[in-house]
C-alpha positions in Angstrom: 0.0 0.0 0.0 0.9 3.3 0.0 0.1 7.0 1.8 -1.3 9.9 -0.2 -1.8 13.4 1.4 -4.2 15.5 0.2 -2.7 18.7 -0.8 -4.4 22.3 -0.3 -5.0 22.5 -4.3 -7.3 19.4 -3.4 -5.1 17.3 -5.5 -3.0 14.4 -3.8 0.4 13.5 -3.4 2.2 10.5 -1.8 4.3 10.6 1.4 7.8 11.6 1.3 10.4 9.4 3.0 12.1 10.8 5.9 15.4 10.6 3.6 14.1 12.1 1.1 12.8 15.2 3.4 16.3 15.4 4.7 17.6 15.8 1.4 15.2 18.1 0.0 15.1 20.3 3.4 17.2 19.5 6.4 20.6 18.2 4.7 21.4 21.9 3.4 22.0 23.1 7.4 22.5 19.5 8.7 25.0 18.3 7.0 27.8 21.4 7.3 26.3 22.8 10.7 24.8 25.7 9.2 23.9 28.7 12.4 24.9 25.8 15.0 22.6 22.9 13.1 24.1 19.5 14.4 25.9 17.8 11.7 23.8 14.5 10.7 26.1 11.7 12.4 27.5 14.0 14.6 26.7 12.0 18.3 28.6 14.3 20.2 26.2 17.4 19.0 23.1 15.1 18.9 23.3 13.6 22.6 22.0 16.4 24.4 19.0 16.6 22.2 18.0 13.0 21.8 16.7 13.3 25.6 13.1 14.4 24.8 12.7 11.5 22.1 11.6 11.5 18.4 8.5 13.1 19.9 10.4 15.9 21.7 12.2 16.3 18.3 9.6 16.7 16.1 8.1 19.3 18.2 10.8 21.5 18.0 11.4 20.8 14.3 7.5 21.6 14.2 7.6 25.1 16.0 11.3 26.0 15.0 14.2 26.4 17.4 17.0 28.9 17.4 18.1 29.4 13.8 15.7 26.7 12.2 12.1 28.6 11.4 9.0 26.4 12.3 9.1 23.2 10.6 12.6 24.1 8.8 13.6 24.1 5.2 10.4 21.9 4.4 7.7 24.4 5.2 5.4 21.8 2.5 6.3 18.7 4.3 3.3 17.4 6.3 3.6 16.6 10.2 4.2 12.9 9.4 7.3 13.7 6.8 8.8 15.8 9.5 8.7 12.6 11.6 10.3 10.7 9.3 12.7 13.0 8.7 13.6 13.7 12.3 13.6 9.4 12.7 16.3 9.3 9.4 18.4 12.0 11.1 18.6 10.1 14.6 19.5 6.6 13.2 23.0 8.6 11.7 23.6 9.3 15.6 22.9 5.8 17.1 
C-alpha cells in the first residue's frame, strides 16, 4: 500500500520518506552545521538533544528552534514527513 496526502489544491500527493525530506530540506543546514545545526552523524552534537525522544524532536522541528524557522527548510512537508525526517536523522547518531 501506500500514503497519499491531500494537498491544499485538493489534489493528492504521496508521502515523502524521511530521507528524502532530509535531502530536500534538512541536509542543506545538517549536514555542514549551518547557524549551529548538528551535523547529521555527529553524536557528540546530537546527545543532548535525543533526551526528549523523536517526539520531543519533532516538536521542536514543528515550531522552530534557534536558527531553524517552524518546521525548517520543508515548510510543504506534512507533520508525518517531519517525523520521518527527524527518525532518518537520529539513526545517523545511534
Amino acid at each position: 500500500g501506500s500514503v497519499v496526502l491531500a494537498s491544499a489544491g485538493g489534489g493528492a500527493r504521496a508521502l515523502q520518506s524521511g530521507e528524502a525530506v532530509y535531502k530536500l530540506a534538512c541536509g542543506a543546514c545538517h549536514t555542514a552545521g549551518v547557524a549551529g545545526a548538528p551535523k547529521t552523524g555527529d553524536t557528540a552534537a546530537w546527545e543532548p538533544r535525543l533526551a526528549p525522544g523523536i517526539d520531543g524532536l519533532t516538536q521542536s522541528v514543528l515550531k522552530g528552534k534557534g536558527a531553524m524557522p517552524p518546521r525548517g527548510a520543508a515548510a510543504n512537508a506534512s507533520d508525518a514527513e517531519i517525523r520521518a525526517a527527524v527518525e532518518f536523522m537520529v539513526a545517523k547518531v545511534k
